[in-house]
N, C-alpha and C positions, 0 to 999 in steps of 0.2 A: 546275471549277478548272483551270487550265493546270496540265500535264504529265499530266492526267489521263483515259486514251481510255475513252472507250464510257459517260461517264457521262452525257452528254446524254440518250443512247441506254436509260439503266437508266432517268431520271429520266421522257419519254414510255412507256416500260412502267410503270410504277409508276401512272402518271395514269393512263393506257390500264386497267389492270386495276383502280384506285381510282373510275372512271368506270361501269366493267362493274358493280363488284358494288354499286357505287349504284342503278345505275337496275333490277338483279334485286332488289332491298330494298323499291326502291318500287313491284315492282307486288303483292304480296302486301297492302302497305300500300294503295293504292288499293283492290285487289277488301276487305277488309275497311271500308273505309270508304263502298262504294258498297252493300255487301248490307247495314249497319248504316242507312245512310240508306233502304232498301228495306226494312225492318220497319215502320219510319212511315209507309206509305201508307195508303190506308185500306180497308180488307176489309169487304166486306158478309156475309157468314159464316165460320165457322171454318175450310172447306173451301179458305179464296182463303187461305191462311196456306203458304208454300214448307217442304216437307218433302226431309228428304233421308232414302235407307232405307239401311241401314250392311250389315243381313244380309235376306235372304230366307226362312230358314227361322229354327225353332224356336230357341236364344232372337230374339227380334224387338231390333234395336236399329236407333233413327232420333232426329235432330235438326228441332225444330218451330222455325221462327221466330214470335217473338211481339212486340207492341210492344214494339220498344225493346229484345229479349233473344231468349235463346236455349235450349231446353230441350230434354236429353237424354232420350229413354226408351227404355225395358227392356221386354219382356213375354215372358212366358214361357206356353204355351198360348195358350189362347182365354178366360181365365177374366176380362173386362171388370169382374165387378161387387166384386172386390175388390182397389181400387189400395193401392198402398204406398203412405206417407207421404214427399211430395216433401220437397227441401231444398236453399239454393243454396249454390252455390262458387264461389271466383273468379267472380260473374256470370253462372256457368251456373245455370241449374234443371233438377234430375234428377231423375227420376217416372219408377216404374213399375209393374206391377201381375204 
């Protein structure tokens, strides 16, 4: 607007920092969208499946990827042969034993 200083100067910051947290938006949005298309490949045993492990010691908490999903687990000890009964949320499945 004439008689008006420095607003050119606000309206290039505005773009400048409406630019910035665009493109920090979309890479969260890409890495989710390339690990979701990375569950569909194809696995010749259960081993080829990407784990991530959350703790190291006793309780045990880690994320399995699986077709198409994702599944949280729990384990507390070594005791394998009696799991709890899984359940999903929001499109997570959460299992532990």
């Amino acid at each position: 607007m004439p008689g008006m200083r420095g607003s050119g100067e606000r309206e290039d910051v505005n773009r400048r920092r409406f630019v910035i947290v665009c493109a920090l938006s979309l890479l969260p949005c890409t890495a989710t969208c390339v690990l979701w298309a990375r569950t569909y490949r194809p696995m010749m045993r259960a081993a080829d499946a990407d784990a991530l492990d959350l703790t190291h010691a006793d309780p045990y908490y880690w994320f399995i990827s699986n077709r198409g999903g994702l599944t949280f687990c729990r384990q507390v000890g070594k005791d394998w042969d009696q799991p709890k009964p899984m359940f999903r949320l929001l499109g997570i499945e959460f299992a532990g034993s």
